[in-house]
N, C-alpha and C positions, 0 to 999 in steps of 0.2 A: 424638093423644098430647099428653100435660099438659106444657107447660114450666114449670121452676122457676125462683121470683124472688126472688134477695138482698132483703131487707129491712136500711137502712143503721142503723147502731148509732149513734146521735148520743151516747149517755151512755159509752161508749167512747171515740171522737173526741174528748169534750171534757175526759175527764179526760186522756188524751194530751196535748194542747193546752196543760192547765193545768200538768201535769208539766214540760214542756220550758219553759213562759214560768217558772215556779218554780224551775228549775233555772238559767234564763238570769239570773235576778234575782240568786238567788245565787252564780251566777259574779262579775256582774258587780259585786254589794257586796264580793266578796271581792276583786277586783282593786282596786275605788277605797281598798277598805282600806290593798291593798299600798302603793299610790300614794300614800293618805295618809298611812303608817308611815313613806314612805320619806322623802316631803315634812317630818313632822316630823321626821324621825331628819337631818336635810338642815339644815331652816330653826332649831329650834329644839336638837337635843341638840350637831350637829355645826358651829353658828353661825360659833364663833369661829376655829374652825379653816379654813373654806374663806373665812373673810372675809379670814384672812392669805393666803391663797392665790390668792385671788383680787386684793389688795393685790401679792402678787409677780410677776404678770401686766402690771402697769402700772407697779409700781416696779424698778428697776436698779440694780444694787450699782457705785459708783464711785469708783476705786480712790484714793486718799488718799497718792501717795509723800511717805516722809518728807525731813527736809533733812541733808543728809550732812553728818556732823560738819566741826571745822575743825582745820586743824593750826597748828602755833605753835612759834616758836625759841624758844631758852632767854630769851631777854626778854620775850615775849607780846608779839612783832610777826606780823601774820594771814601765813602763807605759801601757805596754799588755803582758799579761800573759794567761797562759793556767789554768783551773782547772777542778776539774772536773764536770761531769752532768749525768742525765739520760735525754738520747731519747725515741720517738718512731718512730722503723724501723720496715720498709716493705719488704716483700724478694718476687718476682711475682714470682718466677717461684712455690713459696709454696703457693698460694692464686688461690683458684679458680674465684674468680671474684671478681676484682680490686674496678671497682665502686662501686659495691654493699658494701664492705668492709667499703672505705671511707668513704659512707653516712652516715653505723651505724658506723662508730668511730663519724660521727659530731653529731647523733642523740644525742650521751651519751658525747658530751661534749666535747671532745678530738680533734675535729679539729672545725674550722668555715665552716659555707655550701658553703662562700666564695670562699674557698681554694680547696675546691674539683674538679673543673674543671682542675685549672692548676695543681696539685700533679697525677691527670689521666693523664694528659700529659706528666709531669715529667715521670713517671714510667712506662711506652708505650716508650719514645724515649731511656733509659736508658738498659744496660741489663738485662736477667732476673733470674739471680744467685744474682745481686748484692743488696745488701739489700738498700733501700732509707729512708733519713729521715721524718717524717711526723710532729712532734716535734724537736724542739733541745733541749731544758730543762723543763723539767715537773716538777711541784711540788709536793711536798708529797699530795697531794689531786687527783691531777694528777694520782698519781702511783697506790693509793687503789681505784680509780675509775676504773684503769684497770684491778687490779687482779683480783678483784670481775667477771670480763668478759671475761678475757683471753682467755679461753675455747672457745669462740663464734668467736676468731681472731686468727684462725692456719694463719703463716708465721708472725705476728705482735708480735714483742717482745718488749722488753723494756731492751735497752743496755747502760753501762756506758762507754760516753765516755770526752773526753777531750775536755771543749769549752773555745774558747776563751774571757779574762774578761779585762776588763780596768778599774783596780782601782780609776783613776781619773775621773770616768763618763763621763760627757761633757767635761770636759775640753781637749782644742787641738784635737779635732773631726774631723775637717776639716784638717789638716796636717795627722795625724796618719791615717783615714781613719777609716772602719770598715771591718767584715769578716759576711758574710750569708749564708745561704744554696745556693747548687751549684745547679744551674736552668740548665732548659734546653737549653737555649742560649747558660752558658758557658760549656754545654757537646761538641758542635759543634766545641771547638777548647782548649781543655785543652787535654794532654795526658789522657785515661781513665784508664790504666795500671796504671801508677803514680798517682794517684786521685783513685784507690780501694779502698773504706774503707773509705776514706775521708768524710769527711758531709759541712765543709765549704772553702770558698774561698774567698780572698781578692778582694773587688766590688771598694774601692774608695781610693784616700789616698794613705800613704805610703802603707799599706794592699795590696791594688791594685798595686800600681805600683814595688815593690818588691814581689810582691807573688812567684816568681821562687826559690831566695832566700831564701824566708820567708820558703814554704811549707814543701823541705825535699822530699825523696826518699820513697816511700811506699815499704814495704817487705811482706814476707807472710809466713803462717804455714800451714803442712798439717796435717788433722785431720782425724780421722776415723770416715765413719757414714754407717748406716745401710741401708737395701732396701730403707725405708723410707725418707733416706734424713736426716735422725737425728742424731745427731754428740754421737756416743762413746766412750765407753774408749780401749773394744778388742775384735774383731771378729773372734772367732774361738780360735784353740790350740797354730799357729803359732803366732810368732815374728814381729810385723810390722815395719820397720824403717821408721820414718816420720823425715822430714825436717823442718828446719826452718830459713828464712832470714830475720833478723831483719831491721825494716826500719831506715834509716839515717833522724835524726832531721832535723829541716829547722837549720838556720843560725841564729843569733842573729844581731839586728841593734845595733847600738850604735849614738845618735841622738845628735844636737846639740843644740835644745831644752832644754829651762831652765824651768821645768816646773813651778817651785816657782813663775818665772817672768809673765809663762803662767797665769797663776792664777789672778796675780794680774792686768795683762790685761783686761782680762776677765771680772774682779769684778768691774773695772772702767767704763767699757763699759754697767754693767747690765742696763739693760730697754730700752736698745735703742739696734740702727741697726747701724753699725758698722765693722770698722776690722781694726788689728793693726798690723803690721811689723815690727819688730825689727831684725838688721842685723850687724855683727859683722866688721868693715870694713877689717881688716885685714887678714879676711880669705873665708869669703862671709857668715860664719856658721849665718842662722835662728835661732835666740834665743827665736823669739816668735813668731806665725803665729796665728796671732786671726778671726776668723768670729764672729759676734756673730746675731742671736740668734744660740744658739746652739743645740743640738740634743744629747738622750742618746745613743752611739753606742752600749752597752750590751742590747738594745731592740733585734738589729737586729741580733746579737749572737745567743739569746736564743729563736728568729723566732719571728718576728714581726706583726703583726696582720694585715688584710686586713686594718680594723678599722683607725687602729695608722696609718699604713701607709699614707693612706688618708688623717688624718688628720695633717700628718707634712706636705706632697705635697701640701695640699690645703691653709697651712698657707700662710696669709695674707705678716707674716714677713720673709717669705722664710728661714724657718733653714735647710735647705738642701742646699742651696745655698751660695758658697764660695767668700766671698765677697773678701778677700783677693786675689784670684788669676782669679779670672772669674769676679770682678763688673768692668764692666769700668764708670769713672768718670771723666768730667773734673775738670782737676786738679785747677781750680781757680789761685791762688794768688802764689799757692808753684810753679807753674813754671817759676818766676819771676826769681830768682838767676843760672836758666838755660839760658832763655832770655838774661841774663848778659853776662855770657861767650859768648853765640853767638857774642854778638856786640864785643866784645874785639876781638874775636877771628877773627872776619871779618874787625877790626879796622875801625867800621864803627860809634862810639863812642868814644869820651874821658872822661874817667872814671871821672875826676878831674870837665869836665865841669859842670856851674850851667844849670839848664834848671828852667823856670818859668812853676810853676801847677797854675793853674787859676781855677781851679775844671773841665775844660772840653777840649776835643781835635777836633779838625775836619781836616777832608783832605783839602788835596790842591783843591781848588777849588770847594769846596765842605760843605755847608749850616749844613749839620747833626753832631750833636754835640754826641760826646764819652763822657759820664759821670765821672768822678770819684767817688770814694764809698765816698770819705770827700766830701761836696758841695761844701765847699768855698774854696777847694782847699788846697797843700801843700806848697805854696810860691817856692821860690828855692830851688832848690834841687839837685845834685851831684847821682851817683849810689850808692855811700855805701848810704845816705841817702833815696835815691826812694827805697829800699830792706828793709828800718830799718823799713821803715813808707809805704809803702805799695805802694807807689804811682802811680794810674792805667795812669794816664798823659805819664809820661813819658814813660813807659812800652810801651803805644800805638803808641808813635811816635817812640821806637827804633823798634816795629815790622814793622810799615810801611815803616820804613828807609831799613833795613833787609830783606823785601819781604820772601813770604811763602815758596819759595825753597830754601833759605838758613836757613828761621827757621826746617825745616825739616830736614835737613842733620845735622842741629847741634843737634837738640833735639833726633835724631836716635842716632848719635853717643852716647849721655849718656845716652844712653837706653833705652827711651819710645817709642812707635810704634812696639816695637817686644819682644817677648818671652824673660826671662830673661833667661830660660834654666835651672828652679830648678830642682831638681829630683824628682818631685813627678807631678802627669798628673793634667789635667785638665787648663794648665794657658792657658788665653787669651795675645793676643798680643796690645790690647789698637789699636787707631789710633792717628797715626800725620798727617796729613794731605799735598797736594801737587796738584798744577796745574793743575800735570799729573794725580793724584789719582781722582780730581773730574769729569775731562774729561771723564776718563772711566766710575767713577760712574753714572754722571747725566749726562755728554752730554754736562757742562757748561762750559762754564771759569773762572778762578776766581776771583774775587771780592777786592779790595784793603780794602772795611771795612769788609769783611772775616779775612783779614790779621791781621786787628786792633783787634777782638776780640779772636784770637789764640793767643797775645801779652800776654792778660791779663788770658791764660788759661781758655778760652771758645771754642764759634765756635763748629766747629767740631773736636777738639781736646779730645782724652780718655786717662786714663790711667788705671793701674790697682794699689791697693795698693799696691804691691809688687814693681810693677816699681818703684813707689815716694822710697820708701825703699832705692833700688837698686840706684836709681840719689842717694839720700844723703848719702852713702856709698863712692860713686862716689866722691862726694864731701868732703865727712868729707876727703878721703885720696887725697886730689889733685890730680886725675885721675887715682889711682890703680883701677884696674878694677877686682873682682873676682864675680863670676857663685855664684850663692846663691844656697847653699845646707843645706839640712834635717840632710843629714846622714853622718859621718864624719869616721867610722868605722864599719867593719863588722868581726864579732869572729865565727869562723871556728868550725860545730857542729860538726866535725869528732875529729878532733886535738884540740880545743879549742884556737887554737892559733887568736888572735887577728891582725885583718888588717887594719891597719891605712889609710885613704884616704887620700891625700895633696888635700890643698884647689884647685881650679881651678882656676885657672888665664888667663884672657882674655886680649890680646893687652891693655895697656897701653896708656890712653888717653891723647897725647899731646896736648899743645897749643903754640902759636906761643912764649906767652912771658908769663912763669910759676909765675910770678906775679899777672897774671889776676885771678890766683886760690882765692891769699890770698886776693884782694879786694873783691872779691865778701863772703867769707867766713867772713871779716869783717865786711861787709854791715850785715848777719846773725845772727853776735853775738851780732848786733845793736840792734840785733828783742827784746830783752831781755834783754833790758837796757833799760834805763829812755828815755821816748819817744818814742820807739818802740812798734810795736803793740801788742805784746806778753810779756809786761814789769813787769809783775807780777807774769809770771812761774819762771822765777828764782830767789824770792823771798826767802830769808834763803837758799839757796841751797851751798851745800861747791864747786860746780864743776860751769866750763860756761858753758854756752849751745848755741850753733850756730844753727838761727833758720828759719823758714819762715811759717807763718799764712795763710792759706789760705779760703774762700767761693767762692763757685761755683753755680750758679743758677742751679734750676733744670727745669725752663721754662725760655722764651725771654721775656722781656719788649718793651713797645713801646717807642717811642722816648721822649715821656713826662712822660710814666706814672713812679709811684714810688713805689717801694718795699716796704709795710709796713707785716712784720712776722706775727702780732697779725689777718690782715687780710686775712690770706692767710692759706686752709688748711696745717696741718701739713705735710700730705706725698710732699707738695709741695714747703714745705718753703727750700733755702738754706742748700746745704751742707756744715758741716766744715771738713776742712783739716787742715794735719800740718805736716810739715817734720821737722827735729831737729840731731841734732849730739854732741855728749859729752861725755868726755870733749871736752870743742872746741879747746886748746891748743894741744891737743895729744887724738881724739877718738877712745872710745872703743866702741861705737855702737849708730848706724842708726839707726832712728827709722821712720814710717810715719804713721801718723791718722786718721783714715775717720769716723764722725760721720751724718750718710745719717740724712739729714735735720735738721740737731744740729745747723742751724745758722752761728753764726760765731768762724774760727778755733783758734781764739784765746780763747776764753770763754768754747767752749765745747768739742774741740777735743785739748788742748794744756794740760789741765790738767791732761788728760791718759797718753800724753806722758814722762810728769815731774814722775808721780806714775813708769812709767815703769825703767827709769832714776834712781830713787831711788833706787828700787829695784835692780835692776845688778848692780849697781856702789858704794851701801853701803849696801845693806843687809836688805832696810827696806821694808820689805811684806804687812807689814799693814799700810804705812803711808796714810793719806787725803792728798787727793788731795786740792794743792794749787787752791785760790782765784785768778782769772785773770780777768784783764779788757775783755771786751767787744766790744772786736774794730775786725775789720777785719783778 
């Protein structure tokens, strides 16, 4: 049997052969095309674009804070200022572990074990390019305790930067405010762009409440750094152009603050508790905003201690606490020449009539006797005379006359009960009290001997220093009404050019018949004349001074018992008050004075006001304070 034999097809085979090597050619021309389309579409169409991208791989954007404005008294004497310091800063994204970092910075001294929880936090809610403070000013012991370690703290450096200083230490603390490191709180609503680079931020005070102003535009520079993350000076053969945007300054205040007068406020007030207002009436300008006790604001500059902090918060005499615009107080006795115009104004009084003091008052039909501060009373007495001498008699029968809603609507109108509207935060609005106000509070009605002790500036009657200010303002200008301000000017960090504020003026307080201004203004300058109860402060003085005395219990008495000082703890005894304006023929500034449990406002709060008087109205900074009777 025949077998069959394939015969192989070479011309088959080879065009096969040539097929696939033809096919592989032009695959593989077709890819190097890709490759080279992409190459050019890379090197040549898309050059400039990844040469900057390539440029931001090695260059860093770094952050440019600006330099916070400055503030300044009405003479253009510096009152905060910038200078400079070493920190210590943190940068996370250079830190392998945060905590562990902090601990040994506290180990060797550099931070408190305090502080390390919250700076974890800080620096976890913060980004992580940007470097945070951990220090704001170190001291040269500070600095060689670091170098010596350096090594042990990669991303922890030690930078000089610009902190803020207040040459006058305490003085004016509560007005000016201060500046701290910017916490976590205020990360949740500051710009963080604008605050690059930044370490502080204005917490209280004018600091606070102009910090937009104050802070300034933050800029930036770009730097060259290496793999590493480390800043150099040239990478490689080429040219690198780096940018730079400078940051714009904050703004400059210009205050209306005397600080000379600050001072000498200040000094009259040391050892006690306190705060003193002084107000220019012509234009509204704060000439002196006193708290006292006071507090150093370059603590909280240069980072304040768990410690310290502690123990200002925990102080007994509250120096944190702005007595001038946050205490409320009844006003005792100084809202008597307020009282006044009400009855005029309601013509629910005749200025001229005698009224008999007997030393006590009672309602109509009604057994419970109203005191007066004299026992045996002021005999007759007319309103300039019940204003000169104090007298709580009369007082009480023109407020029961008057009834609580017409004392309310008058004492609102010259200010007390509400916000004066300075420009710096924090005020309280005091209470006046109203029918309608107790209804909603307790649920009551109210009470006619309610009425009789709002007469005399008790009750439920508040104010705050600033308000008593703001009333004798009121009054030194026979119902000019101006907005009490800090800041009177602000100077342009770009142009330098200077921007004047005009005072602010508020409606114009009428009365039915503008003679009711000048009797009650005479009754004041009674205060400070022979028989008055303040007739010692203007003792030797070349100016008059229109005035009103006032104490304010800080508890109730019973219907017998009797106030004796000596037996009564201190924090508990009598506040003295005092409101005051002079000259009284033509004033140039309002003053009001609270010395918390000084007794009486004649004796311990009337003397600050003379020392303040002095000082603005003739140039004496150092005088003693005059000797005054002792009377209410």
């Amino acid at each position: 049997m025949r077998r069959s034999v394939r015969i192989k097809d070479h011309w088959s085979e080879q065009r096969l052969f040539i097929g696939r090597i033809l096919f592989a050619a032009l695959a593989a021309t077709a890819l190097l095309l890709v490759v080279g389309g992409r190459l050019f579409v890379l090197q040549v169409l898309k050059h400039d674009y990844y040469v900057d991208l390539s440029q931001g791989n090695r260059v860093r954007l770094e952050p440019l804070p600006p330099d916070r404005g400055l503030m300044y008294d009405r003479h253009g004497t510096v009152i905060a200022e910038n200078t400079p310091a070493y920190t210590l800063e943190l940068t996370p994204e250079q830190v392998a572990d945060v905590p562990d970092t902090l601990k040994r910075l506290a180990a060797i001294g550099l931070l408190e074990p305090e502080q390390v929880p919250a700076l974890d936090r800080l620096i976890r809610s913060g980004r992580k390019f940007e470097a945070v403070p951990l220090r704001l000013s170190l001291t040269d012991t500070d600095i060689a305790t670091f170098a010596v370690r350096q090594f042990d703290f990669p991303g922890v450096e030690i930078q000089t930067r610009l902190a803020r200083w207040y040459p006058y230490g305490d003085a004016g603390v509560h007005a000016l405010g201060y500046v701290a490191a910017i916490s976590e709180d205020d990360l949740k609503h500051i710009d963080r762009d604008q605050y690059a680079g930044s370490l502080l931020i204005g917490k209280i005070g004018l600091e606070g409440t102009y910090e937009p102003e104050l802070h300034g535009n933050a800029g930036y520079r770009q730097v060259l750094v290496n793999a590493q993350g480390r800043r150099v000076d040239r990478l490689g053969g080429g040219t690198v152009k780096l940018e730079t945007r400078p940051p714009r300054a904050g703004n400059d205040l210009f205050l209306g603050l005397d600080m000379r007068v600050q001072k000498v406020a200040e000094e009259a007030l040391a050892g006690r508790r306190g705060a003193v207002v002084a107000i220019e009436p012509d234009t509204g300008d704060v000439i002196a905003l006193v708290s006292v006790p006071t507090f150093d604001p370059n603590k909280f500059t240069r980072g304040i201690s768990v410690r310290e902090y502690a123990a200002l918060r925990d102080d007994l005499d509250r120096p944190l606490f702005d007595r001038a615009l946050r205490g409320a107080y009844p006003p005792g006795s100084t809202v008597k020449p307020l009282m006044a115009l009400a009855g005029l104004q309601y013509g629910v009084i005749d200025p001229n009539a005698a009224h008999f003091c007997r030393g006590y008052f009672t309602l109509p039909g009604s057994s419970r006797q109203y005191h007066d501060w004299k026992k045996e009373g002021h005999g007759m007495v007319d309103m300039r005379k019940a204003i000169q001498t104090s007298c709580d008699v009369y007082f009480y029968s023109l407020a029961d006359v008057l009834g609580i809603d017409r004392i309310h609507d008058a004492l609102t109108k010259l200010g007390l009960g509400k916000a004066t509207g300075i420009d710096v935060g924090g005020e309280l609005p005091g209470l006046v009290p109203s029918s309608e106000w107790k209804q909603l509070k307790y649920k009551q009605a109210w009470f006619p001997g309610e009425t009789v002790s709002v007469g005399i500036g008790q009750g439920y009657l508040l104010v705050t220093p600033l308000q008593l200010a703001h009333a004798a303002a009121i009054l030194a200008g026979h119902g000019k009404n101006f907005r009490p301000r800090l800041v009177t000017a602000v100077r342009d960090a770009t142009t330098g050019v200077v921007r004047k504020l005009p005072p602010l003026a508020e409606p114009m307080i009428e009365l039915k018949d503008e003679h009711s201004w000048d009797i009650v203004v005479e009754g004041m300058e009674r205060v400070t004349e022979a028989g008055g109860t303040a007739s010692a402060i203007a003792h030797g003085a070349s100016y008059k001074i229109a005035a009103k005395t006032g104490t304010a219990q800080v508890f109730s008495l019973g219907a017998n018992e009797k106030y004796v000082a000596k037996n009564v703890a201190e924090r508990l005894r009598d506040h003295a008050l005092f409101i005051a304006f002079a000259p009284a023929d033509n004033p140039k500034l309002a003053v009001a004075v609270l010395v918390e449990n000084g007794g009486h406002g004649g004796s311990a709060a009337g003397p600050v006001a003379r020392r303040v008087f002095d000082a603005f109205l003739l140039g004496k900074y150092d005088a003693a304070p005059a000797a005054v009777l002792k009377t209410d």
